[in-house]
N, C-alpha and C positions, 0 to 999 in steps of 0.2 A: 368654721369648726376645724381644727386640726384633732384628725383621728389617729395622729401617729401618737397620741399621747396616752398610751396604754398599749399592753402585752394581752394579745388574744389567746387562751387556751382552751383547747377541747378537749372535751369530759362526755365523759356515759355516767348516768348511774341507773338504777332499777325502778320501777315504775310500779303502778298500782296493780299492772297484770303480771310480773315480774319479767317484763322484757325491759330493754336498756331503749332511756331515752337520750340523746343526744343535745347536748349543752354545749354552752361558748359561756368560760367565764372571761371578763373584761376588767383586765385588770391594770390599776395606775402607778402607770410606772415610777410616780414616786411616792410618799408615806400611804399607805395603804392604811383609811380611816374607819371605813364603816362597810357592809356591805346590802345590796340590794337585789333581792328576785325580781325577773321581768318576766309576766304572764301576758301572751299575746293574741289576739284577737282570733274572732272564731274563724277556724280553717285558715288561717295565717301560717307563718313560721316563726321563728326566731330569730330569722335573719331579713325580715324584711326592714325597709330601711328606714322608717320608725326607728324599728328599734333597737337598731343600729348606730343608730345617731343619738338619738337619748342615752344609751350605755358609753358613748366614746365621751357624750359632754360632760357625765355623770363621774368618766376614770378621772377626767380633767381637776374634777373637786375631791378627789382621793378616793372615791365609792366604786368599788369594784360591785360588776351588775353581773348574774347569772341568769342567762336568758334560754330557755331549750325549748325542744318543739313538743309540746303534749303528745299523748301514744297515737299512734297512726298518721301524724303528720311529720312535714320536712326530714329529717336523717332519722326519725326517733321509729323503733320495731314498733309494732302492733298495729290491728286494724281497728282504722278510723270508723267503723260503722257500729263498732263495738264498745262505744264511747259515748259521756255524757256528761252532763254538768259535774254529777257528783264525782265522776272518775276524774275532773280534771283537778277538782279541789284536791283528792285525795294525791295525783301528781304534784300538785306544788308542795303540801307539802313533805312529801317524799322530798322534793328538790331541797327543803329547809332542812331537815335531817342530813341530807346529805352534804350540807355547805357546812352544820354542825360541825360534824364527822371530821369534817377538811380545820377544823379551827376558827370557820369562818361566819358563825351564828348568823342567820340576816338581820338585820337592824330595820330593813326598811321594807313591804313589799311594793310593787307598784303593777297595776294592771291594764291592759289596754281595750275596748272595749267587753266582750264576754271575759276574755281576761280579765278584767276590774270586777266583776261578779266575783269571779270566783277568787281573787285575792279576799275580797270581803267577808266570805263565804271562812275562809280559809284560818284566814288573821287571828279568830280568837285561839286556834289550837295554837299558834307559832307564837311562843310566850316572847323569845329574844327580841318581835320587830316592836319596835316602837312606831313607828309608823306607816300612815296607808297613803295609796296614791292611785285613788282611778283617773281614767284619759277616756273618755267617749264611753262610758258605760250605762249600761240600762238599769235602772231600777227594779228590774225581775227578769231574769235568764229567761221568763216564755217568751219575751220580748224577740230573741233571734229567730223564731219561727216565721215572723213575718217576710221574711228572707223565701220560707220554702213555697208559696203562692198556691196555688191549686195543685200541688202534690202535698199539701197537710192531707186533704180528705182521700188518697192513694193510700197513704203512710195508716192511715187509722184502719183503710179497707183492707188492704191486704199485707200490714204488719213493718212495708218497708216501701222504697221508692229512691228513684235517682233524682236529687235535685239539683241545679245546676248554680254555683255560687261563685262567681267574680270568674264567670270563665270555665271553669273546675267543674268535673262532675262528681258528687259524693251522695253516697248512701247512706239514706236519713232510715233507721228505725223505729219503730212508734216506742221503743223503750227510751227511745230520748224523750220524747215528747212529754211521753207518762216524767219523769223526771226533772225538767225543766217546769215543768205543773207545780209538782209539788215543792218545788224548791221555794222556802222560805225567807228572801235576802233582807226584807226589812226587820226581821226577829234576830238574825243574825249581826246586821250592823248596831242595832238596838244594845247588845251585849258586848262590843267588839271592844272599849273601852281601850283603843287607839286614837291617837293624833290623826284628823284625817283631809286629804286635800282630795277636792276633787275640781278637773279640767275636763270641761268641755267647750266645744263650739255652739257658737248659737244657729252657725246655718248649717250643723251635721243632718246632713239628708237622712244618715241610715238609723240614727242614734238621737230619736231629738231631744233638743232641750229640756223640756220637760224631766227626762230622765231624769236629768241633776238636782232640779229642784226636790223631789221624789228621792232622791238619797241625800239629802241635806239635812230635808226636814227630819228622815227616819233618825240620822248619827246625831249621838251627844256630842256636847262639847269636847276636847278642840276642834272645829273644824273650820275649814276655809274652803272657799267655793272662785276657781280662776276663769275667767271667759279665754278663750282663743281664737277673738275674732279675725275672722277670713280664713280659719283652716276647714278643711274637709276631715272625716272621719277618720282617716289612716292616716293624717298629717304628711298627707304627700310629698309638700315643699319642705326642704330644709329647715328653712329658717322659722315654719314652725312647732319642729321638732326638736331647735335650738333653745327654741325658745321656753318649749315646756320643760325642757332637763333644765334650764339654768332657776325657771320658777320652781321646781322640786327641790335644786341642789338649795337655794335661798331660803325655803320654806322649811326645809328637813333639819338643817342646821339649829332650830328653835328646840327640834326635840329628840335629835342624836349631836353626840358631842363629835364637831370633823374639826377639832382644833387642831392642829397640826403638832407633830411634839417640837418640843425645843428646838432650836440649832446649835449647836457643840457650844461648851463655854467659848468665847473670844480669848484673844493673847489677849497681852501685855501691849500697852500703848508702843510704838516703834516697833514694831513685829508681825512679820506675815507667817502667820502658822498654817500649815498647810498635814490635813489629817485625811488616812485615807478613811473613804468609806464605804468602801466594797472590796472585802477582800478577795474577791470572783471577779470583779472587773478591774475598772481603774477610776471609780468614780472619785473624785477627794473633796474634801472642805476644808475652802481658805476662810479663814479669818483673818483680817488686818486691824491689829487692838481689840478692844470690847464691841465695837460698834458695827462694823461690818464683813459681812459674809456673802462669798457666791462658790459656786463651783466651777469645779475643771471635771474633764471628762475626754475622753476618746470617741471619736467617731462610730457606733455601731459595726459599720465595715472594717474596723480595727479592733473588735472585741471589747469595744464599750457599749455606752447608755445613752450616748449622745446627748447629757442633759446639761452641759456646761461646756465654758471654748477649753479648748486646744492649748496647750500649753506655748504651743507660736501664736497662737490665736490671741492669750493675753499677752504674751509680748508685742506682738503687734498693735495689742489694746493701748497698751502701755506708753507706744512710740508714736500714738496717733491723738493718744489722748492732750500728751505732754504738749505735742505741735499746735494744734488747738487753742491749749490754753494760752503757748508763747504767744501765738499768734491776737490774740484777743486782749492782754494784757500790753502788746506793742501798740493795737490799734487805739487802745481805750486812752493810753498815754499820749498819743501822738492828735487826738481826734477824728479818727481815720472814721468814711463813712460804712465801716464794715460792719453790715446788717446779721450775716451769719457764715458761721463758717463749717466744713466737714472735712474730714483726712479719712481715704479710703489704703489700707496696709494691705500688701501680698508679700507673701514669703515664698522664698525655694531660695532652691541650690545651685549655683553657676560653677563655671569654672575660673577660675582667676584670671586665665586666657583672656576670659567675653569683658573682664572688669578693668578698665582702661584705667583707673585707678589704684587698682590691687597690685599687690608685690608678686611680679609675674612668677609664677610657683604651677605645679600640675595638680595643686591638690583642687577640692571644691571647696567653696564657701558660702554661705551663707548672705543670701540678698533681699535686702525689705527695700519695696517700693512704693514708695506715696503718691498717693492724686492728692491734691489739697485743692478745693471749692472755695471761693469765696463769692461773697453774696455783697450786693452795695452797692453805693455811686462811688464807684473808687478810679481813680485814670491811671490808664497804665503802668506809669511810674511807681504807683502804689501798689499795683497788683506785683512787680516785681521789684520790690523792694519786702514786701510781705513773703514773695517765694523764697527771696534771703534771709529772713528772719527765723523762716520753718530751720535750717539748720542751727539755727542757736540754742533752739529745745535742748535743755538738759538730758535727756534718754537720750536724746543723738548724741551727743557728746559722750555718755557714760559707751552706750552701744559702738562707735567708732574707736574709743579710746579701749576697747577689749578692758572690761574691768577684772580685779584681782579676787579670785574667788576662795575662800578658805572655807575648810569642813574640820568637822570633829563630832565625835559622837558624844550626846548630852550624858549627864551625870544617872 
């Protein structure tokens, strides 16, 4: 996974008790398609690494994810003991209203164990999502009580009780209990009249199997049902947290549009047109003719986006590419046994002094330097008779011979 591929920012917004909860939206750093809430499992956060990694795979496919802590956990005001199914429902969607507000309707919700409840729960008030995504969830919110062991009959007796969960000690009131009771989830999904996917593991200890079948049978159609075999219920390992964001991103695709827009019209055949496309940074978009396109970009630490080379970068593409091809086009004519070839370019600045061949001057110049790889039964003669050939590349030539540059501003 590369999690550098999205812009993390932090947000408050207000909550169902009207204290501020504490959000990370994940945002893709390039076309920005669709967007998704992530509701996270009970006495979790937002930032564990679930779902974590699910939101960076998810920036990766253009879906920016808002992931926050329900009231009384991780950064988010309020006390957790004061909290229940129904309040966390009424949080999410607080969070959808609030991603409104921003321009950013959610498209999708998705939940991770009691999270997945209450996305469920949730989903028919939030008209924008089109679609659902539970990850280890139970088929009825009393389900998490199995969690609190011989402090249920404490919590019934005297109203309340410490129970201890993954470590963590939290105070369970009987108003949750009374609540989680009555909570209705299969009359809920019955009407939810969403697209809906549901992932779980078949050797989830805490969340079994059963659950799933148990919301499959309840949801209408669309719906799809993923196994995640060998994961545990927080999807610990990486890879399969990889793996469920790439079956969401694959899945969601069917019933939210992540078509990406256009790319700029192309030139004119014989033409690199080169357009910016950040007028805040230095992103641009080359076209070369109608047919293809990439970008240039600046390094982050230079006040770009890092999402395209360096404009030495493609020059160096340019003089590495060119040598390559001489090279492979000598060998194909001559029958040479060259299996494969590579040219590695670095660029800086010397001074004419260090350049035994430079017109000895004080200024600096400009020095690209090649490794060229060859692959093959090739005998030495041929390996240096190929290292001669790399200077016949036409960009060495253009590059050496200082080419003649003219400007004019268009019509």
């Amino acid at each position: 996974m590369n999690g550098d591929v999205m812009a993390t920012e932090k947000l408050t917004f207000e909550g169902h008790t009207g204290q501020m909860l504490a959000a990370r939206l994940d945002r893709p750093e390039g076309p920005h398609l669709a967007t998704a809430i992530f509701a996270h499992c009970f006495t979790c956060s937002k930032d564990i690494p679930a779902a974590r990694r699910i939101a960076a795979r998810l920036a990766q496919e253009g879906i920016a994810v808002l992931r926050f802590d329900f009231t009384g956990l991780g950064h988010s005001e309020g006390e957790f003991a004061n909290t229940h199914f129904t309040s966390n429902v009424e949080d999410l969607r607080l969070a959808a209203r609030h991603l409104s507000g921003m321009g950013m309707a959610p498209d999708q919700l998705i939940g991770h164990s009691l999270g997945g409840a209450a996305v469920l729960a949730a989903a028919p008030d939030i008209v924008s999502a089109k679609a659902v995504t539970t990850i280890g969830a139970p088929a009825d919110p009393h389900h998490v009580t199995v969690n609190f062991g011989n402090q249920i009959e404490e919590i019934e007796r005297t109203g309340q009780a410490q129970v201890d969960l993954g470590g963590r000690r939290f105070t369970i009131r009987r108003e949750f209990l009374d609540d989680v009771k009555a909570a209705r989830l299969t009359e809920a999904i019955s009407k939810m009249k969403r697209a809906l996917l549901i992932l779980h593991a078949p050797s989830d200890s805490v969340v079994g199997i059963d659950n799933a079948s148990d919301l499959f049978m309840a949801a209408r159609h669309p719906k799809s049902f993923v196994t995640l075999d060998g994961a545990d219920h927080l999807l610990t390992r990486g890879e399969d947290a990889e793996y469920a964001a790439e079956v969401i991103a694959s899945w969601a695709a069917r019933y939210i549009d992540l078509t990406p827009p256009a790319r700029p019209a192309g030139a004119p055949d014989g033409i690199v047109r080169v357009s910016e496309a950040d007028p805040d940074g230095f992103l641009q978009d080359i076209n070369a003719g109608p047919r293809h396109h990439i970008l240039a970009d600046e390094p982050k630490s230079h006040g770009g986006t890092d999402r395209g080379l360096t404009p030495y970068q493609l020059l160096g593409a340019g003089l590495g590419a060119c040598t390559s091809m001489t090279l492979r086009m000598y060998a194909r004519r001559k029958g040479l046994a060259l299996s494969h070839v590579s040219v590695d370019v670095t660029h800086d600045k010397v001074h004419a002094a260090d350049c035994a061949a430079c017109p000895q001057t004080d200024a600096r110049i400009d020095h690209l330097h090649r490794v060229v790889r060859l692959e093959g039964e090739l005998s030495e003669a041929e390996r240096a008779k190929l290292l001669e050939i790399a200077d016949k590349c036409p960009v060495h030539h253009t590059l050496k011979a200082q080419a003649h540059i003219t400007t004019q501003l268009a019509d």
